[in-house]
C-alpha positions, 0 to 999 in steps of 0.5 A: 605435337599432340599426335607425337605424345600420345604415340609415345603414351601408347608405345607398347613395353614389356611387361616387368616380371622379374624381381630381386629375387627372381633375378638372383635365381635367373644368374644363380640357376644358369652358374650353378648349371651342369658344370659346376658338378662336373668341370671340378674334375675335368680341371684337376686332371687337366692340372695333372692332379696337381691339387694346388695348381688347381685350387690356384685356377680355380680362384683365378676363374673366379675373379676373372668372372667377378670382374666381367659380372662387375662389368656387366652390371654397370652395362645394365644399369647404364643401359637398360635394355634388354638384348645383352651383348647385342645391344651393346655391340650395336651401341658401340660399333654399330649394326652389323657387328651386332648383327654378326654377333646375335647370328653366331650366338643363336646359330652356334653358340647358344644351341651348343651348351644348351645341348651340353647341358641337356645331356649332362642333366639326361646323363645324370637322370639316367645313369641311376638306371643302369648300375654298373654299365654306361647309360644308353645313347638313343636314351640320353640324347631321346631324354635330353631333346624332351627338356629342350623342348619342356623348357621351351614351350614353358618360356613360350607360354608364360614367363611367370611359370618359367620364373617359378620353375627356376626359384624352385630349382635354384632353392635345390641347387642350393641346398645340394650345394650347401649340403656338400659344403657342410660335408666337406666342412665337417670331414675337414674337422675330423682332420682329413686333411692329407689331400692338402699335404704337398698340394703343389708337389707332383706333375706340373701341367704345361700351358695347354693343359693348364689353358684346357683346366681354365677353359673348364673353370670358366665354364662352370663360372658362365652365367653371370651375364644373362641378367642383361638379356632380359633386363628391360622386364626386372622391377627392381631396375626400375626401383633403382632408376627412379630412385636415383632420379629423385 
């Protein structure tokens, strides 16, 4: 009995590193990726730049990934372990399916928006030095391959710097995102407001292309379920569990 204890005493956690705010960067700064600059325009040619349908789209997409975050968070609080869909699948349907799950999204579905975004950021980096003429590929995706792998080793060496980098880079975000609104705000109360005049007239677009224009919200709005892979090492999850012990 003694040994079975002292086994437990000495099981080995994880150490928590994340707080509230650093947990509110970590969704804020996954959402607020590449898509949001550049899926706005993906989606309203795909509605046939039909600016209501989609304005109606983009609402849409949001509530959808309200109520998955909303989902999410009663999964984290109910069950708070790190490993995200995995541990819930296995929970629910067993090992293999988790198995299966974990496999394709390592082998398939992770690598491949990491890739999106690395050659979005190196697009962007890059462009502002060849004014006028498409940046070179051997450059961009040379760029792109240098990030993976600085943000990489940063996560490999210290989740504290990899934390830091992203309250940084989350309070940047911000600000440009806060900056465009403001903007937007204003050349509104200037009365600009012709683009909103007949927003629903014109082409309407048909179920696959209005299918693609979600597909591309949706992927701007991805993000609000990676709290769930790390849950086990937040600090205010454990605040909150030992507060509703008492």
């Amino acid at each position: 009995m003694d040994t079975q204890l002292g086994s437990e005493e000495d099981k080995v956690v994880l150490k928590r590193t994340i707080g509230y705010f650093s947990g509110v960067s970590f969704i804020i700064t996954v959402i607020l990726g590449s898509g949001i600059f550049i899926s706005p325009g993906a989606v309203l040619l795909c509605s046939q730049l039909n600016v209501g349908v989609a304005l109606v789209i983009w609402a849409a997409c949001g509530i959808i990934s309200m109520a998955g975050a909303l989902c999410y968070a009663e999964l984290g609080t109910t069950f708070p372990s790190s490993g995200g869909e995995y541990f819930y699948i296995k929970k629910g349907l067993g090992p293999i399916p988790a198995f299966i799950f974990l496999w394709t999204f390592i082998v398939f579905l992770r690598p491949a928006a990491t890739t999106v975004q690395a050659l979005m950021f190196a697009e962007y980096v890059i462009q502002p030095f060849f004014p006028g003429c498409p940046s070179p590929e051997a450059i961009k995706k040379a760029t792109a391959i240098a990030v993976i792998l600085t943000v990489g080793i940063i996560n490999c060496l210290s989740a504290k710097w990899i934390i830091l980098v992203q309250n940084i880079f989350t309070v940047l975000k911000m600000a440009a995102l806060t900056a465009i609104v403001i903007s937007g705000i204003v050349h509104l109360a200037m009365g600009n407001t012709s683009n909103f005049h007949g927003a629903f007239e014109g082409t309407v677009p048909n179920v696959s292309q209005i299918g693609e224009a979600f597909y591309q919200g949706m992927f701007a709005f991805g993000g609000w379920n990676v709290l769930n892979y790390v849950i086990e090492i937040t600090t205010f999850l454990k605040a909150f569990f030992e507060k509703t012990r008492t």
